[in-house]
PLY file of the C-alpha trace (Angstrom):
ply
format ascii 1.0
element vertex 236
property float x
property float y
property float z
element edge 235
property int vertex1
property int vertex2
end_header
130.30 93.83 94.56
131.07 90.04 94.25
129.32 87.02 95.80
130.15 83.57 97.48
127.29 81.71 96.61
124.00 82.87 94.36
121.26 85.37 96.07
117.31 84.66 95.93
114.31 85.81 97.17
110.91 84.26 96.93
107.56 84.86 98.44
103.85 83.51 98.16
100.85 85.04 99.83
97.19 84.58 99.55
94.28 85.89 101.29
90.40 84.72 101.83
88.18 87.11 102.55
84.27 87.09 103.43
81.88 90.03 103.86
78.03 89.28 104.66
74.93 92.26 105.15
71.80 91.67 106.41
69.21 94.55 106.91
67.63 94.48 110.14
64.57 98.14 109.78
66.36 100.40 109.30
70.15 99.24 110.51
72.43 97.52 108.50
74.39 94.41 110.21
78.14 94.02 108.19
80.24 90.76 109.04
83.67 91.11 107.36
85.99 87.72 107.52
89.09 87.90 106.75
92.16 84.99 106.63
95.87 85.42 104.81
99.07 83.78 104.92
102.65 85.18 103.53
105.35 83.01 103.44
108.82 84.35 101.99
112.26 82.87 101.78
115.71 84.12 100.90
119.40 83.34 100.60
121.60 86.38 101.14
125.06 86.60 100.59
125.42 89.10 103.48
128.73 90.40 103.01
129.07 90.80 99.52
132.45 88.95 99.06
134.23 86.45 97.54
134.72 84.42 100.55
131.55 83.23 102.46
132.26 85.44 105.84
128.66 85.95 106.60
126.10 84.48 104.51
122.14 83.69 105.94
119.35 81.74 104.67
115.90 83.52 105.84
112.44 82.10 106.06
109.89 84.34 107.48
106.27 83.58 107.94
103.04 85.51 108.92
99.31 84.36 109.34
96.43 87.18 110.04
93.03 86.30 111.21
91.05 89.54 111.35
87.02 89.26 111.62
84.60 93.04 111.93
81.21 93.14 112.85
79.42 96.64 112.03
75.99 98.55 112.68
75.20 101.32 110.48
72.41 103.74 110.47
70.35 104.50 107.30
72.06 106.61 105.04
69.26 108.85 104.31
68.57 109.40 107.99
69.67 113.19 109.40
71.93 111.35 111.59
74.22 108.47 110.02
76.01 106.38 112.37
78.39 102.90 112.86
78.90 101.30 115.76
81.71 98.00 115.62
84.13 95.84 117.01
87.06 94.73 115.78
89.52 91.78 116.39
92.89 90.67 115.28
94.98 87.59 115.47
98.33 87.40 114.17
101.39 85.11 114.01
104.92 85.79 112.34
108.04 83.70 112.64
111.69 84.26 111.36
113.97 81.44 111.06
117.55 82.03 109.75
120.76 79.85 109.25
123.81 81.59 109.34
126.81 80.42 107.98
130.55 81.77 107.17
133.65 82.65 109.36
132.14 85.88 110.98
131.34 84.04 114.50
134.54 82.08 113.76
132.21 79.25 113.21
130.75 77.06 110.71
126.94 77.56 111.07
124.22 79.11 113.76
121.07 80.33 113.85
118.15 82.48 115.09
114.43 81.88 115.78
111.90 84.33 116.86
107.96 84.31 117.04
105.82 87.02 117.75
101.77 86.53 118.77
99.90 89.62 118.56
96.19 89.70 119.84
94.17 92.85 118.83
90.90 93.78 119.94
89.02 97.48 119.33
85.86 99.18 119.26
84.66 102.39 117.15
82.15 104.42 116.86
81.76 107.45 114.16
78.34 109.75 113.30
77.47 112.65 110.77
74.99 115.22 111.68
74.10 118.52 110.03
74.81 121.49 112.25
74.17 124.23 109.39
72.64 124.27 106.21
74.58 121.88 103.20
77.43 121.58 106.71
77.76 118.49 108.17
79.88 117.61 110.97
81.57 113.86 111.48
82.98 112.93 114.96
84.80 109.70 115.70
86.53 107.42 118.14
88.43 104.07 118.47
89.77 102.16 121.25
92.72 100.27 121.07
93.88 97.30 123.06
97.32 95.15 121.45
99.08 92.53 123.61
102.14 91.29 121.71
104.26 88.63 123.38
107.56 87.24 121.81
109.51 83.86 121.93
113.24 83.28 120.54
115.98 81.81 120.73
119.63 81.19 118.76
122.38 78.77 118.23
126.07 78.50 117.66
127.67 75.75 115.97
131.90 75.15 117.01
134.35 73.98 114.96
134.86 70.91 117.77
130.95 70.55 116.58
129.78 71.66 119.72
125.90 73.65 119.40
126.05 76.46 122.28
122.41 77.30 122.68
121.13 81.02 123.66
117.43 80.94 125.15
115.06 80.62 124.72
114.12 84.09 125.46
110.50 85.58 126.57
108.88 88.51 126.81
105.44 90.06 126.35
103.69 93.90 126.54
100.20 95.60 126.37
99.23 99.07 124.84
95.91 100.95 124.49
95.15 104.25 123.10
92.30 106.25 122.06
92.13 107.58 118.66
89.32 109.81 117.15
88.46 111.84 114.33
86.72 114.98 113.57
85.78 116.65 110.46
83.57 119.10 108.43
82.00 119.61 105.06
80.13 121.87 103.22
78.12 121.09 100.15
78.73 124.33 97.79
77.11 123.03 94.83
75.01 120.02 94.14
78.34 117.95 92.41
80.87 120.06 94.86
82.02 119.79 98.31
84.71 121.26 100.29
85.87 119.98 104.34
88.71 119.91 106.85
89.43 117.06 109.14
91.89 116.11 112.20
92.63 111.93 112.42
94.54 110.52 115.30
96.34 107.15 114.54
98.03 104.81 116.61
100.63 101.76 116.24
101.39 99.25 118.78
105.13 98.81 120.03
106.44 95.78 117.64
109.00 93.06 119.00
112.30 93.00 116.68
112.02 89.02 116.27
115.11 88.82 113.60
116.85 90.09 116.84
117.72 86.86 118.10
121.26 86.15 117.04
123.99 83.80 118.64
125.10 85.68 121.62
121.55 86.71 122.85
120.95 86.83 126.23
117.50 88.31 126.34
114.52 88.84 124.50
114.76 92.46 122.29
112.94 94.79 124.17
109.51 96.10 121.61
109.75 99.45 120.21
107.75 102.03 121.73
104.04 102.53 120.14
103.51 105.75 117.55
101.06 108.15 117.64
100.16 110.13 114.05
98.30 113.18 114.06
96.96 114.43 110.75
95.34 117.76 109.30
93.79 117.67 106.08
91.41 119.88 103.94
90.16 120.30 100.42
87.81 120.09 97.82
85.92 117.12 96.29
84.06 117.16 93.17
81.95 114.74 90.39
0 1
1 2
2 3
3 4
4 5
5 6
6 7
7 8
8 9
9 10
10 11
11 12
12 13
13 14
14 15
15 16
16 17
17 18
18 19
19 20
20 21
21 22
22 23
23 24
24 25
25 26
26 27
27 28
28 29
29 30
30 31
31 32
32 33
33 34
34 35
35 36
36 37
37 38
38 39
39 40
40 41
41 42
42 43
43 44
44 45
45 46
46 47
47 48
48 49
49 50
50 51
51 52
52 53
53 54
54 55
55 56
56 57
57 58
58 59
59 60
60 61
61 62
62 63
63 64
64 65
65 66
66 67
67 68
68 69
69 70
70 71
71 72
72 73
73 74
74 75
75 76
76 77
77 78
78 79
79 80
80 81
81 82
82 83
83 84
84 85
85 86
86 87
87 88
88 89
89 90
90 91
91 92
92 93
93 94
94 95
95 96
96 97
97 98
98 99
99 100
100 101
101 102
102 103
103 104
104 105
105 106
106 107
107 108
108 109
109 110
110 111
111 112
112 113
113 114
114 115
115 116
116 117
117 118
118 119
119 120
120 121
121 122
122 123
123 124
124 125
125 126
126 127
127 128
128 129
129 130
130 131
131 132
132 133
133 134
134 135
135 136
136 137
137 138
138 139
139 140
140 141
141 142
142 143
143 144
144 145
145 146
146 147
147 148
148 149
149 150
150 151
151 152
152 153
153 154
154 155
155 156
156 157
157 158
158 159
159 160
160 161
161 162
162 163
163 164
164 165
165 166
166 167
167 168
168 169
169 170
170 171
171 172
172 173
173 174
174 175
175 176
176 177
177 178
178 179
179 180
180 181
181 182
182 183
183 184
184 185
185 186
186 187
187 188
188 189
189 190
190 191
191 192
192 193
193 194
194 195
195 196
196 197
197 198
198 199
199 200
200 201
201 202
202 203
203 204
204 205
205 206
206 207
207 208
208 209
209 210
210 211
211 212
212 213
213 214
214 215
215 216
216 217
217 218
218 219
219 220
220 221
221 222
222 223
223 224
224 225
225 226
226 227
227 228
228 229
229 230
230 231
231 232
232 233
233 234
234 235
């Protein structure tokens, strides 16, 4: 492998993060707050030659607002519940320069932005159904709206900038996920259960998609559904 030009890659990320409780009788109110930023940059000799044929300098940057509000029941209580709410915000941009021979150019570009607004609600509860056997059901519902802005660039030789976009697009998905489960307490320190979880994903816009010669917005992946069986043992 040989390179045009040197190869780096740097990123810094930090995160703030609340959580407040406040008994109200005998139901617990939770407030979790949470803000972080990730901000990354690199230089990549792309085609791994001598000569600079295609050769990009990457920044990419994301900022998540999240904030939960929860109601639990007493743990002690036969039947132990939460209730919440959930909501996201979320911002993350990729900005590239692209340089080399390989659009038989000098330099162009890409810029994409993707907004994602998240909002859910949840609700889970235990209850004994036997002796030492308890019995956990839960569901979640999920409602993402992602929407998408981009556009690209091409710089001729005659130092002409051909611009592609900018491009739009936008989507909505909703599921319902759940969860159901059961344990048995064999011993005082010993417990064994089995348990079915449904998770979901929201379709995701391709932002670094937007390239000179765009002429649309890349269309968001389709959403993924996880189903998951588990059992075992758990001890102290």
């Amino acid at each position: 492998q040989a390179v045009s030009f040197e190869q780096r890659y740097t990123t810094d990320a930090w995160q703030s993060f609340a959580k407040l409780r406040r008994t109200i009788g005998n139901v617990e109110l939770v407030s979790i707050t949470a803000y972080s930023v990730v901000d990354a940059k690199q230089i990549l000799d792309i085609d791994a030659a001598p000569a600079n044929f295609f050769g990009a300098a990457v920044a990419q940057k994301e900022k998540t607002f999240t904030q939960e509000i929860q109601l639990l029941g007493a743990d002690e209580a036969p039947l132990r519940w939460i209730i919440g709410a959930y909501y996201m915000h979320d911002v993350a941009t990729y900005d590239a320069t692209l340089s080399g021979s390989a659009f038989g150019t000098s330099v162009g570009g890409g810029f994409g932005r993707q907004k994602t607004r998240s909002l859910a609600g949840f609700a889970q509860a235990t209850t004994p159904i036997l002796t030492d056997t308890n019995m956990t059901i839960g569901l979640r519902y999920t409602s993402d709206r992602r929407s998408v802005l981009g556009s690209a660039s091409l710089a001729l030789a005659s130092g002409a900038v051909v611009p592609f976009g900018p491009f739009r697009d936008s989507r909505s998905f909703a599921n319902v996920t759940g969860r159901f489960s059961i344990d048995h307490q064999i011993a005082p320190d010993m417990m064994i259960y089995a348990a079915y979880n449904r998770g979901f994903k929201s379709g995701v816009y391709p932002i670094s998609g937007f390239a000179p010669g765009a002429s649309a917005a890349p269309p968001a992946v389709e959403p993924e559904e996880l189903d998951a069986l588990s059992a075992g043992w758990k001890s102290e």
